[in-house]
C-alpha positions, 0 to 999 in steps of 0.5 A: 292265418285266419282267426278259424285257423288260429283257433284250430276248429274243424268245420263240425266244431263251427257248425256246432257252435252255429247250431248252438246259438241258434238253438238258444236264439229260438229257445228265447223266441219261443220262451218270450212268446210263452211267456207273453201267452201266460203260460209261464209264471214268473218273470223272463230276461231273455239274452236275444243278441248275446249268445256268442258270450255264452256260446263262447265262452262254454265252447272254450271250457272241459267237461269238469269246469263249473260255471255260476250265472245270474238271471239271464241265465237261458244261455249258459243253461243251453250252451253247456248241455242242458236239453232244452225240454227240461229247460222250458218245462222248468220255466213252465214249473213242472216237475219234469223240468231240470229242478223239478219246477222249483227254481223256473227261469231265474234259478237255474241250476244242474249240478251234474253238467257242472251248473252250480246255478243262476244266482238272481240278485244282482252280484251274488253269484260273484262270491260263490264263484270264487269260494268254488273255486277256492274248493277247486284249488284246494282239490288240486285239480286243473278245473275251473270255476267261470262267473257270468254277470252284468255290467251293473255286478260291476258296481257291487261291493262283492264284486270288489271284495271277491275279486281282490281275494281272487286275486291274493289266493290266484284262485281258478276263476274267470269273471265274465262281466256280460256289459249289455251297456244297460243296469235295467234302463240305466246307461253303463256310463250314467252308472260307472266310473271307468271306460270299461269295466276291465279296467278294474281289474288293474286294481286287483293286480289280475289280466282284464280284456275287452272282447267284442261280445258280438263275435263268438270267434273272438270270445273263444279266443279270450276265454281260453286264455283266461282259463289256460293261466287259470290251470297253471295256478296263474289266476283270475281273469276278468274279461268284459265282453261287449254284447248288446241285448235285442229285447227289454230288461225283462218283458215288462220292458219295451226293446226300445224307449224311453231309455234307449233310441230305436236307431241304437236298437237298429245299429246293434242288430246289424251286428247280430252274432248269428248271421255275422258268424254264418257268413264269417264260415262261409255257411249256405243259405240252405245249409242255414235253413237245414239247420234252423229247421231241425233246431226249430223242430226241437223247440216245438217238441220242447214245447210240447213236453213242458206243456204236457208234463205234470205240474209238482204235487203238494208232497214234493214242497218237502223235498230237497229241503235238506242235503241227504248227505246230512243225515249220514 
């Protein structure tokens, strides 16, 4: 059998997950381009060349199961729901974007599509991950609580610590380790003292797998057994996804030079999860370029509503301050 076979996904459900990539690849594109025009503040990390982690890994989770990302967060945003209108008209800091401009393109959060949000400093979201899920566990639900975040994550002390409390109270959470093979410009092995970063996880007595980053198929595969012994109170799982990110660290950083060759960049990009999933379910060209063409139309309206929206007023810095619930 073939691995669509194995997986049991319907040809609607393969052009979905092609759309969905897709859709944050342009996203990305666009938001890059924005960016560079001056016309969102801040700073960007985009994740041009790593959507079938993101796409993957949401495509294999339920409605009720929550997720934590880290500052290159776009995709995960985009794979669970999050209409793309609302999420440039974040980045853009307008109040109609997903948290009415506050949290622009590194703190991304929607609570009701189960985004508990994009935690920027490096590793932090790792141990609100797994106090998520210790309130998951304790609700006594089959829900669960998945964490993204780099290679560099690996090398934190709550890493460790959040891991090794995952592991003796088998809570419901899966650690997806996004290993791009670069902390910023420092190589994943001038920083690291193991092969791969799954092989922590022998110390905290959890499964790790390597998945190759690049094929969404395979992510699918890993995900959902990762989640399915999460639901049966068997655990954490940490899964290092191989992937490889097309652009700089962020666009202060050049795609290629001085810490990485033009040729590494070319070899990589011949393993480009989009066209290499096209071709793997035998899509058409045209049916391709039906698609590119309507997610291409829904970029360009995005765009035109962040630039449109209004920008917050003054009275709405006193807002969400506190929880409501608070005063009760």
């Amino acid at each position: 059998m073939t691995k669509i076979e194995l997986l049991g996904l319907s040809e609607n459900r393969l052009l979905q997950i092609f759309r969905k990539m897709l859709r944050i690849r342009l996203f990305e594109e666009a938001a890059d381009k924005l960016f560079m025009a001056g016309k969102i503040p801040g700073a960007i990390h985009t994740c041009i060349g790593q959507e079938a982690v993101a796409v993957g890994i949401v495509e294999a989770l339920d409605s009720s199961d929550l997720i934590i990302g880290n500052h290159r967060s776009h995709g995960h945003c985009i794979a669970k729901g999050v209409p793309v209108d609302k999420m440039l008209a974040e980045l853009f800091g307008k109040m109609t974007g997903i948290c009415g401009g506050k949290a622009g393109s590194l703190h991304l959060a929607d609570p009701d599509r189960g985004i508990l949000g994009a935690i920027a400093v490096v590793g932090r979201g790792i141990p609100i991950a797994t106090g998520a899920a210790l309130g998951l566990k304790l609700k006594k639900g089959k829900s669960v609580c998945v964490c993204f975040f780099g290679d560099g994550a690996a090398n934190t002390g709550v890493f460790h610590e959040s891991l090794n409390i995952a592991s003796l109270l088998k809570l419901p959470v899966v650690f997806v380790c996004e290993n791009n093979l670069y902390g910023l410009s420092n190589p994943f092995h001038n920083a690291t003292s193991v092969e791969n970063v799954a092989d922590r996880a022998r110390g905290y007595n959890i499964p790790g797998r390597i998945l190759d980053g690049m094929d969404v198929l395979s992510v699918i595969e890993g995900a959902r057994s990762a989640l399915a012994l999460a639901r049966i109170a068997g655990g954490p799982t940490l899964l290092e996804c191989k992937t490889y990110r097309f652009l700089g660290h962020s666009r202060g950083d050049p795609p290629y030079g001085p810490y990485r060759s033009k040729e590494e960049l070319t070899e990589w990009k011949k393993r480009d999860p989009i066209p290499l999933f096209a071709e793997a379910i035998g899509l058409s060209t045209e049916k391709r370029k039906e698609i590119e063409i309507e997610e291409m139309a829904e970029i360009d309206r995005a765009v035109k509503y962040a630039e449109e929206s209004p920008y917050p007023n003054a009275e709405s810095a006193l807002l969400d301050v506190y929880w409501e619930g608070l005063a009760r």
